[in-house]
BALOBA-1460 file (C-alpha; in Angstrom, 3 decimals):
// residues 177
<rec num="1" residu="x" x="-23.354" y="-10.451" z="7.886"/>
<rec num="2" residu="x" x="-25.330" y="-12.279" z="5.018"/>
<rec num="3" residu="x" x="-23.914" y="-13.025" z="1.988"/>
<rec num="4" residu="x" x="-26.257" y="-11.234" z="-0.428"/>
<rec num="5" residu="x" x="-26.004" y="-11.883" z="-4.059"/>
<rec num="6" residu="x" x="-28.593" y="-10.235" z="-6.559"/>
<rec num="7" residu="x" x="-30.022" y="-10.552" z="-9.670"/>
<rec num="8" residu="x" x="-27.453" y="-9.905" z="-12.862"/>
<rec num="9" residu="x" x="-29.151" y="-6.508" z="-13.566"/>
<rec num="10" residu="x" x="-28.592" y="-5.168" z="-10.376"/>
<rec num="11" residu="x" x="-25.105" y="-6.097" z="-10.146"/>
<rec num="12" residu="x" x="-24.565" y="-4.673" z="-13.891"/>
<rec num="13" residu="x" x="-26.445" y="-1.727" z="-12.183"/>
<rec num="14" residu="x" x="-23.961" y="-1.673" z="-8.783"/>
<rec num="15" residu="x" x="-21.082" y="-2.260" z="-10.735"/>
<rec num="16" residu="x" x="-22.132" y="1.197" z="-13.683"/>
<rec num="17" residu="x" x="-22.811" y="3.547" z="-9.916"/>
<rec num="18" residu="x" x="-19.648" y="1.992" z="-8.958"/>
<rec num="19" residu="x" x="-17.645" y="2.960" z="-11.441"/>
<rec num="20" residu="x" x="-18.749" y="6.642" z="-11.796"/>
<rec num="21" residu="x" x="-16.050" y="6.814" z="-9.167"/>
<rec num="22" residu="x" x="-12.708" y="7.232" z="-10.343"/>
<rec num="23" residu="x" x="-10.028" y="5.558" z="-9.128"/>
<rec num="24" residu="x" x="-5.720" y="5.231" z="-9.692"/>
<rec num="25" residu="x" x="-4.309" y="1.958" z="-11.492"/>
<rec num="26" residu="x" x="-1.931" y="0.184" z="-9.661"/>
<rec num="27" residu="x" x="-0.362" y="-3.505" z="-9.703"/>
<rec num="28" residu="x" x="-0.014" y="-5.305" z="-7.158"/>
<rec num="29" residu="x" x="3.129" y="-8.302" z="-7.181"/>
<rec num="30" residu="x" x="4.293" y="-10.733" z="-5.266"/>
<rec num="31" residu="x" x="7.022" y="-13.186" z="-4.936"/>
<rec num="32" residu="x" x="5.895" y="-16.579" z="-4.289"/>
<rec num="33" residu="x" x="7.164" y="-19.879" z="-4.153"/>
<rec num="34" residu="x" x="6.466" y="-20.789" z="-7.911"/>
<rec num="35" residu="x" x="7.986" y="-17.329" z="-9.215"/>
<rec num="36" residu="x" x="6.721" y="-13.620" z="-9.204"/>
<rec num="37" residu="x" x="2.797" y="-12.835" z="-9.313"/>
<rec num="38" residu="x" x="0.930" y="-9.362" z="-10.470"/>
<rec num="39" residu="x" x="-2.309" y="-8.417" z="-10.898"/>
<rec num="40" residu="x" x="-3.888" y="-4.608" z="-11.708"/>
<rec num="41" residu="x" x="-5.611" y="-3.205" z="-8.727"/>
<rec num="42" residu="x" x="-8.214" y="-0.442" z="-8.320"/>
<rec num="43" residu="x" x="-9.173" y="-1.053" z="-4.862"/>
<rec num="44" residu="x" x="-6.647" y="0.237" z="-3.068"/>
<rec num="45" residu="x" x="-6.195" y="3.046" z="-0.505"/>
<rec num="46" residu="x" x="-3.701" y="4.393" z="2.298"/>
<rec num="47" residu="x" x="-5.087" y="3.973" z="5.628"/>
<rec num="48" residu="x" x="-2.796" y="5.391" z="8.096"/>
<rec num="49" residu="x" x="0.371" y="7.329" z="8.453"/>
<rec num="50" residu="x" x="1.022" y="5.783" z="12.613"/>
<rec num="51" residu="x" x="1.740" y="3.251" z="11.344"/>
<rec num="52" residu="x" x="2.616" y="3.678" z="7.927"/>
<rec num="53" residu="x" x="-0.242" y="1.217" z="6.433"/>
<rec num="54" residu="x" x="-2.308" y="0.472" z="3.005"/>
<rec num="55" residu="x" x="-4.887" y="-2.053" z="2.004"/>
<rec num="56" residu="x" x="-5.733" y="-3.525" z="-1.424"/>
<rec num="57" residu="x" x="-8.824" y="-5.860" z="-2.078"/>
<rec num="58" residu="x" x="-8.154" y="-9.201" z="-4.262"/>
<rec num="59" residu="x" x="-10.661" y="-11.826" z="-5.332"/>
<rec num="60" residu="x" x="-10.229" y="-14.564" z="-2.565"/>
<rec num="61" residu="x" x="-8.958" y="-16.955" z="-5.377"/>
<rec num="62" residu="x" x="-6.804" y="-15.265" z="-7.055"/>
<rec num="63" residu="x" x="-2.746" y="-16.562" z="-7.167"/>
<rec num="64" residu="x" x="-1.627" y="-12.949" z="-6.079"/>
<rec num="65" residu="x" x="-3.173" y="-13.671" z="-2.873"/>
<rec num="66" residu="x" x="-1.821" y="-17.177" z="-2.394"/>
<rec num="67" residu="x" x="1.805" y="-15.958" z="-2.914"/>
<rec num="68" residu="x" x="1.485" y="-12.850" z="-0.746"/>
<rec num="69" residu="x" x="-0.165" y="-15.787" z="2.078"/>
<rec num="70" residu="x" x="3.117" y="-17.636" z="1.621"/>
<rec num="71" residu="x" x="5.861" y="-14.805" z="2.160"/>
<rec num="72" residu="x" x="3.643" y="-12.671" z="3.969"/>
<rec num="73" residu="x" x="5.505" y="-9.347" z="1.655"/>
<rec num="74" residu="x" x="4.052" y="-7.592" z="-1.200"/>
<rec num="75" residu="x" x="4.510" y="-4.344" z="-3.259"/>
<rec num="76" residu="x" x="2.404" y="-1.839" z="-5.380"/>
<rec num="77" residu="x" x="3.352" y="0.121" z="-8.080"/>
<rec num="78" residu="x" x="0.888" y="2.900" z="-9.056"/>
<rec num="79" residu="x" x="0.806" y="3.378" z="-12.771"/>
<rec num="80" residu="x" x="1.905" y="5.945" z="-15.215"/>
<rec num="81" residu="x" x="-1.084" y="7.509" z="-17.813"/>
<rec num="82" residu="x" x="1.362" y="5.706" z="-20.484"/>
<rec num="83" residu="x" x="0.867" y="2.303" z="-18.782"/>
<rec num="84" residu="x" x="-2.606" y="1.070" z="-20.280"/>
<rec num="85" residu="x" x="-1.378" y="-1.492" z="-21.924"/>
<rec num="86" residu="x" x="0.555" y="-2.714" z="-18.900"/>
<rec num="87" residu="x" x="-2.663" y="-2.225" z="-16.859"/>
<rec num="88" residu="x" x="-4.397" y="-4.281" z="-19.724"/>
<rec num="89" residu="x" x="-2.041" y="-7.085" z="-19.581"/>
<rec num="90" residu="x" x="-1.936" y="-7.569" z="-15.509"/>
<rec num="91" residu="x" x="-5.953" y="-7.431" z="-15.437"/>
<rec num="92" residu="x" x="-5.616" y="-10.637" z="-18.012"/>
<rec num="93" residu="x" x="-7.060" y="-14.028" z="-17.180"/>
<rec num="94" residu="x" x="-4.731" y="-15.317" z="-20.170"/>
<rec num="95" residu="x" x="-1.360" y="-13.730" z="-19.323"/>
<rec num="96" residu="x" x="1.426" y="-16.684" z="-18.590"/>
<rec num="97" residu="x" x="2.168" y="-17.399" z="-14.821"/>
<rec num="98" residu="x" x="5.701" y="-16.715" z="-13.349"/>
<rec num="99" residu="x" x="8.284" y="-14.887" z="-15.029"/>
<rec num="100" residu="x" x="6.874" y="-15.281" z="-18.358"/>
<rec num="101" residu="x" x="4.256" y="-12.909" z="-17.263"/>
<rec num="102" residu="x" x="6.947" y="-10.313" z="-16.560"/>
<rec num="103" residu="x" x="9.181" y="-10.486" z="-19.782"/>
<rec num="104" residu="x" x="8.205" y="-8.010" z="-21.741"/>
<rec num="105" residu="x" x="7.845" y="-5.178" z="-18.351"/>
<rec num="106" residu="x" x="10.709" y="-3.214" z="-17.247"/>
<rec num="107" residu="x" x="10.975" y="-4.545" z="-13.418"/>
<rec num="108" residu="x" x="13.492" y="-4.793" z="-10.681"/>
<rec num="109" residu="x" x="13.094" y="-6.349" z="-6.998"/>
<rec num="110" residu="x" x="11.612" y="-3.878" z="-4.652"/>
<rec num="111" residu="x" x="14.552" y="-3.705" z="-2.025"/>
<rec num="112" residu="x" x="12.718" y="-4.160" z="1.278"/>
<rec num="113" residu="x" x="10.139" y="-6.829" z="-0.210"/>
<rec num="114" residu="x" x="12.205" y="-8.861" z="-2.888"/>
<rec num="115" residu="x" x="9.013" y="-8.055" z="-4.849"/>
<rec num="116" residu="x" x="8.725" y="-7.235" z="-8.676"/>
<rec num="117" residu="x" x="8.422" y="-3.155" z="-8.881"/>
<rec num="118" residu="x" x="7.035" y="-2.112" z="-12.244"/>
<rec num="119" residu="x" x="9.771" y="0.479" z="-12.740"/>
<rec num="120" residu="x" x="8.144" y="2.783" z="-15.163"/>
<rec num="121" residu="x" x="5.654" y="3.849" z="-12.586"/>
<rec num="122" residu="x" x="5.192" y="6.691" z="-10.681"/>
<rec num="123" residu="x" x="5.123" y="5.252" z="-7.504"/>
<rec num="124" residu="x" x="5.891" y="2.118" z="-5.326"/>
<rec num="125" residu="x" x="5.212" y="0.638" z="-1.779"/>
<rec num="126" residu="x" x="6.539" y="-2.145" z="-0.378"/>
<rec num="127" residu="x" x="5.040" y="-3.831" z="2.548"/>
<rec num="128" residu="x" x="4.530" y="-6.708" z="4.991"/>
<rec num="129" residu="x" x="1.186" y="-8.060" z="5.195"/>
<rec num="130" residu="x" x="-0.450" y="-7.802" z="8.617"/>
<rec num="131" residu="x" x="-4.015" y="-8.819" z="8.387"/>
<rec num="132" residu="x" x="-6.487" y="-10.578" z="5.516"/>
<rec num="133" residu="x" x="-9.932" y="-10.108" z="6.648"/>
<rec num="134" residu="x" x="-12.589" y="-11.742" z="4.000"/>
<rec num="135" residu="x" x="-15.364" y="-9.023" z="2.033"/>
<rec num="136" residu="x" x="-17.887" y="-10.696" z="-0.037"/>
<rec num="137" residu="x" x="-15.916" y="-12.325" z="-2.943"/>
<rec num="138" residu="x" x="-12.655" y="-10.792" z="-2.033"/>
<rec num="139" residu="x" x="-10.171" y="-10.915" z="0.666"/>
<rec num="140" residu="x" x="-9.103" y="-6.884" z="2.321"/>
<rec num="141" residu="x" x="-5.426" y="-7.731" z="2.533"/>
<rec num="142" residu="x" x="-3.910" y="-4.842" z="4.683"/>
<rec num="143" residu="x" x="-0.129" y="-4.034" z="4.652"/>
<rec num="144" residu="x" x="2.176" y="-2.462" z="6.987"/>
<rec num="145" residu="x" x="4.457" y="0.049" z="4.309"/>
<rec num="146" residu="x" x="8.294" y="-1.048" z="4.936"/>
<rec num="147" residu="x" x="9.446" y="1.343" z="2.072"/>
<rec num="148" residu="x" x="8.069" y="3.977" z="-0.439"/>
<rec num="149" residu="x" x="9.440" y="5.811" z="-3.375"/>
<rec num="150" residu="x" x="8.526" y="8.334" z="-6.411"/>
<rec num="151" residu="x" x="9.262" y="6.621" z="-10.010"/>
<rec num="152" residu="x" x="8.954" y="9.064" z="-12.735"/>
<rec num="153" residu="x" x="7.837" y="12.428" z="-13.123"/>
<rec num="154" residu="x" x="4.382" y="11.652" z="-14.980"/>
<rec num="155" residu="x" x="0.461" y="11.811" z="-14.109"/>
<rec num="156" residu="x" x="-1.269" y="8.618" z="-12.129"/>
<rec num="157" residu="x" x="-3.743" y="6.408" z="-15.176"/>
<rec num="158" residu="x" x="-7.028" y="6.752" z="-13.977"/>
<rec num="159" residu="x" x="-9.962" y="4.203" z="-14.419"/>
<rec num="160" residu="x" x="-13.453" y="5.686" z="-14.674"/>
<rec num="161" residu="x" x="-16.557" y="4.349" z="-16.177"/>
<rec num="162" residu="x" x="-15.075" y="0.982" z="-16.997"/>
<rec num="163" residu="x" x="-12.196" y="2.638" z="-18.754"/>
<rec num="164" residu="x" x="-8.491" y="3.900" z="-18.824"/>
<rec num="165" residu="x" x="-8.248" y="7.799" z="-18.735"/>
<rec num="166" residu="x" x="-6.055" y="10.445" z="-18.250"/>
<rec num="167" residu="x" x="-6.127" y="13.602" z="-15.710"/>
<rec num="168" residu="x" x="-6.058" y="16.869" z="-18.017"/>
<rec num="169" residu="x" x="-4.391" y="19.587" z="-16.818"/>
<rec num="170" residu="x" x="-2.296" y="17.685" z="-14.315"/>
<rec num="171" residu="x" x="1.380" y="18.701" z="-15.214"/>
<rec num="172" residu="x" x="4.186" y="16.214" z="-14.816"/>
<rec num="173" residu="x" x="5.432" y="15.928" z="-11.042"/>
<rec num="174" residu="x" x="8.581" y="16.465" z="-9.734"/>
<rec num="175" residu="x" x="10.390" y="13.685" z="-8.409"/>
<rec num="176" residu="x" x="12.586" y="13.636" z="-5.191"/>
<rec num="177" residu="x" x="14.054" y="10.224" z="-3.633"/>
């Protein structure tokens, strides 16, 4: 496969088609060796249910990626439509690394993972990593789901057209552990 980069209008172009496409916020986290990791994902998906599995794509150098390559475990938490700003702050270049990065967001250790689980979610996994394969900039890390779990009773945040937005007319859900 060729590596195929194109001129900065068409990628503005790619990226505006792209995003017409809405998708759910998540973060992704981490625990590595120098402290926990997060970063706000978009690309992310289930993939099957035998086995239980999910992937998420991260930019091949990102420190998310080096910590989940060192423990091999990771987690998601899909956000709440009251989360922007925590969406906002885990998409940061400028946000401190470790567990200052983490102060000021209500998180516990996902049980199965030992990874930080934004608790004010809606939704977690926590999983094992089984396979990186590289995609363009980014690496398609793939995860094998070792536990899963409803948050809080509230509506997914959305991103759309480059933006944070809400589902109307989606009524809170109801939670069962």
């Amino acid at each position: 496969m060729t590596d195929v980069q194109g001129p900065p209008d068409q990628d503005r172009r790619f990226r505006s088609v792209a995003g017409r496409f809405a998708t759910g916020v998540a973060v992704a986290t981490a625990r590595g060796h120098d402290g926990p990791v997060g970063m706000t994902v978009n690309s992310f998906t289930t993939v099957s249910l035998a086995p239980r599995m999910l992937l998420v794509c991260l930019k091949r150098d990102c420190r998310l990626l080096g910590a989940v390559q060192q423990t091999s475990r990771f987690a998601i938490t899909v956000l709440a439509d009251d989360q922007c700003d925590e969406a906002a702050w885990f998409a940061s270049r400028g946000r401190p690394a470790g567990v200052a990065g983490f102060a000021d967001i209500p998180h516990d250790a996902e049980h199965d993972t030992g990874c930080p689980l934004l608790t004010e979610g809606v939704a977690y996994f926590g999983c094992e990593a089984v396979r990186a394969e590289p995609a363009g900039d980014h690496t398609v890390l793939m995860g094998a789901v070792r536990s899963s779990g409803l948050l809080r009773p509230k509506p997914p945040l959305l991103f759309v057209d480059g933006h944070y937005a809400q589902v109307a007319g989606l009524r809170e859900a109801q939670v069962t552990r």
